[in-house]
C-alpha positions in Angstrom: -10.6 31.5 4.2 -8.4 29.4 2.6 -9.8 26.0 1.0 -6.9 23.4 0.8 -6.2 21.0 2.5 -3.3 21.0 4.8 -0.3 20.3 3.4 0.6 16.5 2.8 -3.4 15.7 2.8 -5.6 15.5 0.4 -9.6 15.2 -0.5 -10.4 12.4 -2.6 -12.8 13.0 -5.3 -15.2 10.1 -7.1 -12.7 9.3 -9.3 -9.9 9.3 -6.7 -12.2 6.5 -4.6 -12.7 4.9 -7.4 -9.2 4.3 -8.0 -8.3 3.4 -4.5 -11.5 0.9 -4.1 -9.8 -0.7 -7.4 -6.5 -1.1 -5.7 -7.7 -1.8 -2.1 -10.3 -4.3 -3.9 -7.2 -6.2 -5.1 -5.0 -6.4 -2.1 -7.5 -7.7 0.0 -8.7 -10.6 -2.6 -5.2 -11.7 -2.6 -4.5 -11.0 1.3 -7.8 -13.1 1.9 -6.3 -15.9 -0.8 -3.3 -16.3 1.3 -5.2 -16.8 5.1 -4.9 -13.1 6.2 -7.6 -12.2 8.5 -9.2 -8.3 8.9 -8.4 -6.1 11.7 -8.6 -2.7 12.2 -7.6 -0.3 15.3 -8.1 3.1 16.5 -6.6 6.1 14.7 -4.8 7.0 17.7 -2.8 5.1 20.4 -1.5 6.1 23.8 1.7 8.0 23.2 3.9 5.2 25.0 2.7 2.6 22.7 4.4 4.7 19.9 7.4 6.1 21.3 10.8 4.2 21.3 9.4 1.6 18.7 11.0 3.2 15.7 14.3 4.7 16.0 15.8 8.3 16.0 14.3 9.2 13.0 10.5 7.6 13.1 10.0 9.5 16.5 10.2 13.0 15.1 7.6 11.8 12.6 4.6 10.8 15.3 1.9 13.5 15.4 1.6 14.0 19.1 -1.8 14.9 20.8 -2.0 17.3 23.5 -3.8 16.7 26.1 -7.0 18.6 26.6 -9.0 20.3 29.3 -7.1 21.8 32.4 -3.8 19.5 31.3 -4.0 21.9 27.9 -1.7 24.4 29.1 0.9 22.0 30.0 1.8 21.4 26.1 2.3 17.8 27.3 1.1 14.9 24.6 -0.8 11.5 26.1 -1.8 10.6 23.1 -0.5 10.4 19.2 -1.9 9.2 15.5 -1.0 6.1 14.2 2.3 6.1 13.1 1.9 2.6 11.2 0.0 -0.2 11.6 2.5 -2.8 13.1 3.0 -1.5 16.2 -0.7 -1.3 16.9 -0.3 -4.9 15.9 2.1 -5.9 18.4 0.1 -4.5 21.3 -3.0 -6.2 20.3 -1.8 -9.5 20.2 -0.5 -8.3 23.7 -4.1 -7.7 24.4 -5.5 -10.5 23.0 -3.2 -13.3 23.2 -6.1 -15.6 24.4 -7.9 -15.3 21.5 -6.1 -15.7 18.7 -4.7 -18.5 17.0 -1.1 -19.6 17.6 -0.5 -18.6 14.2 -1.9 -15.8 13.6 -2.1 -14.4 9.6 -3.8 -10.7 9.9 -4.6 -8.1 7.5 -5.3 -4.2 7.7 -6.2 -1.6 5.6 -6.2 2.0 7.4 -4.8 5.2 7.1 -1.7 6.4 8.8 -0.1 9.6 10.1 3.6 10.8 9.7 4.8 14.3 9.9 7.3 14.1 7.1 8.4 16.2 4.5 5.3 16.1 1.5 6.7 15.0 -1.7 5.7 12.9 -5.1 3.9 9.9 -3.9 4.7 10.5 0.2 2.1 12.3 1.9 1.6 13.4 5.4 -1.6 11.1 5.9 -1.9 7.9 3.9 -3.0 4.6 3.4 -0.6 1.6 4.5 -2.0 -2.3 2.9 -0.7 -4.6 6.0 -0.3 -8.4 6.3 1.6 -10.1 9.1 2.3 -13.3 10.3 2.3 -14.0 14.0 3.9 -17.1 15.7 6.7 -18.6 13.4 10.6 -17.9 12.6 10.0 -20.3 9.7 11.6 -18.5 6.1 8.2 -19.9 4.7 6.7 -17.0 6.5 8.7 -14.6 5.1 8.1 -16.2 1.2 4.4 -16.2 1.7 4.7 -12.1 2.4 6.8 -11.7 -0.8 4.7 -13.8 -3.0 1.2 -12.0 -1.7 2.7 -8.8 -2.6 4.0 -10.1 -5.7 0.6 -11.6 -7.1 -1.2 -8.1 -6.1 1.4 -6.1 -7.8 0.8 -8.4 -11.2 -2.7 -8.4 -11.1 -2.9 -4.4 -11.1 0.0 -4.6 -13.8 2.8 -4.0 -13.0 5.8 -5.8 -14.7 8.5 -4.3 -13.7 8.9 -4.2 -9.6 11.7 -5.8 -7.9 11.6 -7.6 -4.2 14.8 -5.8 -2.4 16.0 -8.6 0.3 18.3 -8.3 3.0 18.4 -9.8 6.7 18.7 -7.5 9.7 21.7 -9.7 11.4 23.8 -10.2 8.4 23.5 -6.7 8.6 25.2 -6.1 11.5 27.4 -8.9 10.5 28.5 -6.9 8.2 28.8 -3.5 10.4 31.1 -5.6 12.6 33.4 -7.2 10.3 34.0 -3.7 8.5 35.1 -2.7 12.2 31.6 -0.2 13.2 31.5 -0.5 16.7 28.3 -2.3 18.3 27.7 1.4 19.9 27.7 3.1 16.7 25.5 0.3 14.7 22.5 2.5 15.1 23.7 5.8 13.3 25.5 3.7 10.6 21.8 1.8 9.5 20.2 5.3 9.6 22.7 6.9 7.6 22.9 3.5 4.8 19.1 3.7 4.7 19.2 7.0 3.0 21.7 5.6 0.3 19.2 5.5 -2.8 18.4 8.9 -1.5 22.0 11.0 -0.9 24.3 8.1 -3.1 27.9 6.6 -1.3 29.7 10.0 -1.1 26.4 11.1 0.9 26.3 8.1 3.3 30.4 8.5 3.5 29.5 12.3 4.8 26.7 11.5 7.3 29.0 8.4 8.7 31.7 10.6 9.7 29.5 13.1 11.3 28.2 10.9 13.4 31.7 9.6 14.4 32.0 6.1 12.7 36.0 6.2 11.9 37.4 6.8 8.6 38.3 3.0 8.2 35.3 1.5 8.9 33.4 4.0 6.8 35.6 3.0 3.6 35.6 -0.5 5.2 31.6 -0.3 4.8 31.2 1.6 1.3 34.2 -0.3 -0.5 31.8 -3.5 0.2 28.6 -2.0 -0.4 29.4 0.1 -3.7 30.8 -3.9 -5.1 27.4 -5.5 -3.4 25.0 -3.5 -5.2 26.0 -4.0 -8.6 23.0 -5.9 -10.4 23.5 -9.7 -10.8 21.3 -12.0 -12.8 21.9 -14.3 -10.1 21.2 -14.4 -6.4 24.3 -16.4 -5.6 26.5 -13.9 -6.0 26.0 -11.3 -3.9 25.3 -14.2 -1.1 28.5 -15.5 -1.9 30.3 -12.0 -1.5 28.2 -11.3 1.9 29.2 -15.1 3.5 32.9 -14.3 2.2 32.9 -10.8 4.4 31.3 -11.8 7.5 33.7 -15.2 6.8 33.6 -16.5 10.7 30.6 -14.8 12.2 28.4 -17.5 13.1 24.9 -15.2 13.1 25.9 -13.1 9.7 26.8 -16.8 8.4 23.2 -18.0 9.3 21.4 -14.9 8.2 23.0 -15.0 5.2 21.9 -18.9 4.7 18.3 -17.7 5.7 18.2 -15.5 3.0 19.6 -18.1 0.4 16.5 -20.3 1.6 14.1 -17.3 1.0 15.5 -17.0 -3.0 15.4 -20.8 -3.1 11.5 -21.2 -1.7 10.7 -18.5 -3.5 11.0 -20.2 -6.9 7.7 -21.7 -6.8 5.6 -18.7 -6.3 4.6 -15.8 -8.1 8.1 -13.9 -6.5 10.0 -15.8 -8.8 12.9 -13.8 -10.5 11.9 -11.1 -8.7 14.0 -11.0 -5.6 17.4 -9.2 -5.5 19.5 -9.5 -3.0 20.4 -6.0 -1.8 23.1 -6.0 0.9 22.9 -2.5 1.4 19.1 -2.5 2.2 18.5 -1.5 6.3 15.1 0.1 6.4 15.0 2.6 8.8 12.7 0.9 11.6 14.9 0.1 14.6 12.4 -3.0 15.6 13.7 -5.0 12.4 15.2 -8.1 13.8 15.4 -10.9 11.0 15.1 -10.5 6.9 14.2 -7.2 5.6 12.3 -6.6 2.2 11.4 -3.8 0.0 9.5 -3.3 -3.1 10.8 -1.1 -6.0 9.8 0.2 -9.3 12.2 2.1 -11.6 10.6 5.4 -11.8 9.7 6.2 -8.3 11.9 7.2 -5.5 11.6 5.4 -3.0 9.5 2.1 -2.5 5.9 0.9 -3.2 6.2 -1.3 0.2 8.3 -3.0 2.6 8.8 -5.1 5.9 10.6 -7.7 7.6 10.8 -9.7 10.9 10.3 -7.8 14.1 10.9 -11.1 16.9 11.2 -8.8 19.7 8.5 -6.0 19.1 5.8 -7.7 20.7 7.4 -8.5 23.7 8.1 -5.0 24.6 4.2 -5.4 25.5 4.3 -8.8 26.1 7.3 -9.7 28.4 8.2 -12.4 25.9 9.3 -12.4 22.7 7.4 -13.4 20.0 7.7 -14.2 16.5 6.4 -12.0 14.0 7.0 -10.9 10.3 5.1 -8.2 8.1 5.1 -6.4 4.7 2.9 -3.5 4.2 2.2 -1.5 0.4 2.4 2.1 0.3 -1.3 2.2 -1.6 -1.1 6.1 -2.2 2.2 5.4 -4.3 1.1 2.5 -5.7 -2.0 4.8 -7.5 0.1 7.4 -8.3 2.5 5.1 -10.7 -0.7 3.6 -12.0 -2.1 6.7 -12.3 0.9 8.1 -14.8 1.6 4.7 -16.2 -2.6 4.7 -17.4 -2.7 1.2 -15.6 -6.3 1.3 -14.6 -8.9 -0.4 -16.2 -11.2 1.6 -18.6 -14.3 0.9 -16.4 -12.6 2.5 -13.2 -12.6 5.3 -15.3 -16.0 5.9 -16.6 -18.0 6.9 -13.3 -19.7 5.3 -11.3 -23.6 5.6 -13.1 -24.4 2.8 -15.7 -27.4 4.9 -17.5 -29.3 7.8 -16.7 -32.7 8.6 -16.9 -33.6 11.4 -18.8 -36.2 13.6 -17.8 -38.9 14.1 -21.2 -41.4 16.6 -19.3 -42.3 18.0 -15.9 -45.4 15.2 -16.0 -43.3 12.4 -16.8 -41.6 13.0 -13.2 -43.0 10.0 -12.0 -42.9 7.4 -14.9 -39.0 8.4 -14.5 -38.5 7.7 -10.8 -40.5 4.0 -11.4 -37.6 3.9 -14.6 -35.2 4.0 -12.4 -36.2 1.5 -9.8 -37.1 -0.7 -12.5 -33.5 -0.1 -14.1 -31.5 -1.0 -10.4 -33.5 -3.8 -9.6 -31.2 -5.5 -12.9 -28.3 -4.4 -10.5 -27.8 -1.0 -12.4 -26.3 2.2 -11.5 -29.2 4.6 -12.0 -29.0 8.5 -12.1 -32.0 10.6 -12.5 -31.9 14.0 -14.3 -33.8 16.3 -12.1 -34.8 19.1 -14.6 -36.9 18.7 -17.6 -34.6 20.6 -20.2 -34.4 19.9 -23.6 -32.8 16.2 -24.4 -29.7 17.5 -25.8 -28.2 19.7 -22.4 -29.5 16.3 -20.6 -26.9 14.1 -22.7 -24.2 16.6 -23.0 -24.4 16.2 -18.9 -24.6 12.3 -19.2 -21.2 12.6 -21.3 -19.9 15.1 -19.0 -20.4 12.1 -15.8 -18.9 9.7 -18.5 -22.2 7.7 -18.1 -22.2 4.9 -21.0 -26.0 5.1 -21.6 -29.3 7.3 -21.0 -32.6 6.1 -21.5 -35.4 8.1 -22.7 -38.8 7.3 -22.6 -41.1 10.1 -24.3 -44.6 9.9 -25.7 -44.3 7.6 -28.3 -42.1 5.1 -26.2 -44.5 5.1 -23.4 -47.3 4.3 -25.7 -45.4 1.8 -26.9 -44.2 0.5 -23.5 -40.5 1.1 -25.2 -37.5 2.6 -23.8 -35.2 4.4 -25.7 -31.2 3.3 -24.8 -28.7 5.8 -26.1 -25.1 4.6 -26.5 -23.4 7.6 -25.4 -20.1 6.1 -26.6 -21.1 4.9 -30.0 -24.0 7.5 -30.6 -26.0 4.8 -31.7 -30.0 4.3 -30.3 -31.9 1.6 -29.7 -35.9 0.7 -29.0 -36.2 -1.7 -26.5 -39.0 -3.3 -24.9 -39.4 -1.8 -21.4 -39.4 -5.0 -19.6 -35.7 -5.7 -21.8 -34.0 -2.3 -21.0 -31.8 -3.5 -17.8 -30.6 -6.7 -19.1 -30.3 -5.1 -22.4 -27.8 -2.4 -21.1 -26.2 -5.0 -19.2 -25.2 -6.8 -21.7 -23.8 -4.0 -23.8 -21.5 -3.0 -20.6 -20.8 -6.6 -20.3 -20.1 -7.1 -23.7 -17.6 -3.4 -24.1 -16.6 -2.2 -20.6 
């Protein structure tokens, strides 16, 4: 039988947790920091809670469940994975409107399930990092989203991640001016969305075949090839959008919402980092207001992205609501650290402090009490099971990348010593029994 996984899924190993307990440990100290509240949701939603909510393209990605018993024949679906965590969102503060706070700031951490094409750092079952802000069309909102996922991205390391900006109705400001019909708006964002991926001439192919006319296509990539050339400052590519859309009262006021954003954003840790991206339209057809997404030079494709979405919960609702949300992609966000070699040494070294060697088949018990005297100072404690010699016991302590192993043999338990082994250094020290935790705790303390 065959042993991996299916394809786009993985098993996660100890080291693999590890590294995503590091990450995850991070985003939600700085989720928590900003006023985001946990919630989770189940893994799978009614199938008419998912479909219609995200375009052409996002339906063919939902995993669909059949339905089961005497219905399975029918090959009809009732039910589907999560596709991603904001529309779950949107129909629980449908559900729970009662209860929660007019403004409500929520987090959640949770896989999600998309049957896409596997590639580097886009899987078919992954890990979204959401935060979302329920109840305000304020800009601060929007600020408070980019300067969150700003100050995670720092404190993991990274340096060199820029916040893509753009606003949904300048958008189709834009789309309109360059003479795209209002019918045709929806083929021309699905086919700009892929332009990182498939370049102008691409997006110049896919707009014809889906019927935009030849004008408005070089309309639309004479202004966007000009719009994306890197600035130093934000005011220029504002300038160049408010000069296109020139009368069109909502592109004007988008475009002014987005020069707010820059402008609030100054005093927080998204300072500098925002580039205004004209051509950015994220794929998601329940985008409504500004749009973000965060890039890194040497992945394709983004580490995370949002935007508003004022009309998603009211599809559940009745009424609209405002809402806004930015989610991390954590699965590429540990596979950049992972090749960069961002993570911390003691992520690294395994998860066992010191191990407890094993002297003789009689000492079985003076080992187990070891132990239990070595976690009650809050150490990780492994025990060696087998009484082999000392030296196959350390070579397996290295092999675990365990820092220390105590040994307590004849001599040391007359002595009421303990042996501690830096496995690191190679050097070995007597310590009094009563001393061994705090004394290993302060050598971890004191190197990693």
């Amino acid at each position: 039988m065959k042993t991996r996984p299916p394809s786009g899924t993985r098993d996660f190993l100890p080291d693999d947790i590890r590294r995503r307990e590091h990450v995850i440990g991070v985003v939600r100290t700085v989720y928590e920091r900003y006023g985001f509240e946990p919630i989770e949701t189940p893994a799978f939603e009614n199938i008419e809670t998912l479909l219609g909510k995200y375009g052409e393209e996002g339906n063919k990605l939902i995993f669909k469940i059949l339905k089961r018993g005497e219905h399975e024949r029918t090959g009809e679906a009732d039910l589907a994975l999560r596709y991603d965590l904001t529309v779950p969102l949107a129909r629980v503060v449908a559900q729970y409107q009662n209860q929660l706070p007019k403004f409500f700031k929520r987090y959640q951490i949770q896989p999600v399930w998309r049957a896409d094409r596997p590639a580097r750092g886009r899987f078919r079952e992954f890990f979204q990092c959401d935060i979302d802000a329920i109840g305000s069309t304020s800009t601060l909102v929007d600020v408070e989203l980019l300067s969150s996922a700003s100050e995670v991205l720092g404190r993991l390391g990274f340096h060199d991640f820029v916040l893509r900006v753009n606003h949904r109705r300048a958008l189709t400001a834009l789309l309109e001016c360059a003479g795209v019909p209002m019918e045709q708006h929806t083929d021309a964002l699905i086919a700009l969305d892929k332009l990182d991926k498939i370049g102008l001439a691409g997006v110049e192919q896919e707009l014809s075949a889906r019927g935009v006319e030849i004008e408005a296509t070089k309309a639309c990539l004479d202004f966007f090839s000009d719009a994306r050339r890197d600035e130093p400052s934000q005011d220029v590519p504002l300038q160049r959008m408010r000069e296109f859309v020139k009368s069109h009262a909502a592109g004007a006021s988008a475009v002014d919402e987005l020069r707010e954003i820059v402008q609030l954003a100054e005093a927080t840790p998204a300072q500098g980092r925002i580039r205004i991206d004209p051509s950015l339209a994220r794929g998601l057809s329940y985008y409504t207001g500004a749009i973000m997404e965060i890039a890194v030079p040497d992945l394709a494709g983004s580490l995370g992205g949002g935007g508003r979405y004022d009309n998603l919960i009211g599809m559940f609702l009745g009424h609209d609501v405002p809402a806004t949300g930015l989610t991390l992609g954590l699965e590429r966000i540990i596979v950049v650290m992972t090749e960069r070699g961002m993570f911390p040494p003691e992520v690294g070294r395994g998860g066992v402090d010191v191990m407890v060697t094993l002297w003789n088949v009689e000492s079985r018990a003076d080992a187990v009490a070891l132990a239990r005297e070595l976690r009650q100072g809050e150490l990780r404690v492994d025990v060696y099971p087998d009484a082999d010699r000392l030296g196959k016991q350390f070579k397996y302590a290295a092999s675990r990348r365990m820092p220390f192993v105590a040994i307590v043999g004849d001599d040391e338990r007359a002595r009421g010593e303990v042996a501690v082994k830096d496995l690191r250094s190679g050097e070995q020290t007597a310590v009094p029994r009563a001393e061994a935790a705090r004394f290993i705790a302060s050598r971890l303390a004191n190197n990693g």
